[in-house]
Each structure stands twice: as C-alpha cells, then as structure tokens.
C-alpha positions as CSV (number, residue, x, y, z in Angstrom):
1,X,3.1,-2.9,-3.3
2,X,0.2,-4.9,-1.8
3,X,0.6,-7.6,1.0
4,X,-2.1,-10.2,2.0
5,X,-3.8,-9.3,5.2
6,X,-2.2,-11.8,7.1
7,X,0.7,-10.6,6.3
8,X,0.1,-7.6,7.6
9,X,-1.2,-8.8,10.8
10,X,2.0,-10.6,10.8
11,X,4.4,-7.3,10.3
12,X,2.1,-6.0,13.0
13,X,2.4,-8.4,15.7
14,X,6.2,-8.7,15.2
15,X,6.2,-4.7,15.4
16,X,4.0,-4.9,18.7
17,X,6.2,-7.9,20.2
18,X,9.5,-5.9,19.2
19,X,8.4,-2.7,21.1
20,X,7.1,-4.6,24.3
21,X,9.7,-7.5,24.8
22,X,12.5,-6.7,22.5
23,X,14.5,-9.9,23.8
24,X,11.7,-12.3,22.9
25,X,11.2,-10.3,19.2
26,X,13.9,-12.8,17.5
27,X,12.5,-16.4,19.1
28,X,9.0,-15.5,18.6
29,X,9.6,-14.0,15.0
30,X,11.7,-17.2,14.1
31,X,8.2,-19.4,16.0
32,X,5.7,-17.3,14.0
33,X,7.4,-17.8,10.6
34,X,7.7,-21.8,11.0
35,X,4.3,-22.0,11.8
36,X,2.5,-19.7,9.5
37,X,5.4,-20.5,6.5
38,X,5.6,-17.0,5.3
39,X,8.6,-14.9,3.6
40,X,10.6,-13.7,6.1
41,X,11.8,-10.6,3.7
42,X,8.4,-9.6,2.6
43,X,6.9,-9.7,6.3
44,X,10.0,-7.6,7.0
45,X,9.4,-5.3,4.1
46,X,5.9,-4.9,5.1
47,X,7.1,-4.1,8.4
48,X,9.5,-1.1,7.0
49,X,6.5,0.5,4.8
50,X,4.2,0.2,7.7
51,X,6.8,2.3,9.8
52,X,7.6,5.0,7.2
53,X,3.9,5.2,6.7
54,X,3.4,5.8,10.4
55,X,6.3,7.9,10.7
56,X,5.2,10.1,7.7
57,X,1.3,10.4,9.2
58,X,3.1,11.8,12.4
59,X,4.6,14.4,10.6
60,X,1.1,15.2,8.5
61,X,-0.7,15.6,12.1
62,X,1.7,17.9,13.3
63,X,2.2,20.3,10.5
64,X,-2.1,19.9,10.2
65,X,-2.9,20.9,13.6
66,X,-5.8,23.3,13.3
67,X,-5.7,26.5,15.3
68,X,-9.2,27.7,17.3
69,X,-9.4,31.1,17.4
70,X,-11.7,32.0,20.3
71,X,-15.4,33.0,19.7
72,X,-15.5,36.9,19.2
C-alpha cells in the first residue's frame, strides 16, 4: 500500500499526540480530520502499518546486534 505524505504525517502526529496526552488523542484526532478532510480509516490504517513496521525493525536490531571482539 502507498499513502500520501500527508497522510503520513497525519498517522504520525496522531501516534505522537496518543503517546504524550492519551486523553486529548480522541478531540484532537476528531479536530485534525475536520480540518484537513481526510479518511479517518486510511489515516488509521497507516497508523497500524507504521506500528508493525516499527515493531518489526525493533526486533531486526536486536537479533542484528554486532558483537566486538577485542583487538588481539
């Protein structure tokens, strides 16, 4: 799937506003869709794919750590 860039800037700052204020998440969500007119479902659905994204490349970095091995 793609997604317009301001609709990922849009997932984002509704991510970012969830995890900082989670009581102001719904009223500014429902503020930031009436002004900018988008989907709700897609910005949400953008959201979720930006999450397992993230999720997945915190897995890849810990299972890719490299090991030094000191200098003989």
């Amino acid at each position: 799937m793609s997604y317009l860039p301001s609709v990922l800037a849009t997932a984002t700052l509704i991510h970012v506003v969830n995890n900082v204020e989670p009581g102001l998440g719904a009223e500014y969500e429902s503020q930031l869709f009436g002004i900018l007119g988008f989907d709700k479902e897609k910005v949400n659905e953008c959201c979720k794919l930006m999450l397992e994204v993230w999720s997945g490349d915190e897995q890849g970095r810990q299972r890719k750590k490299r090991k030094f091995m000191a200098p003989l």
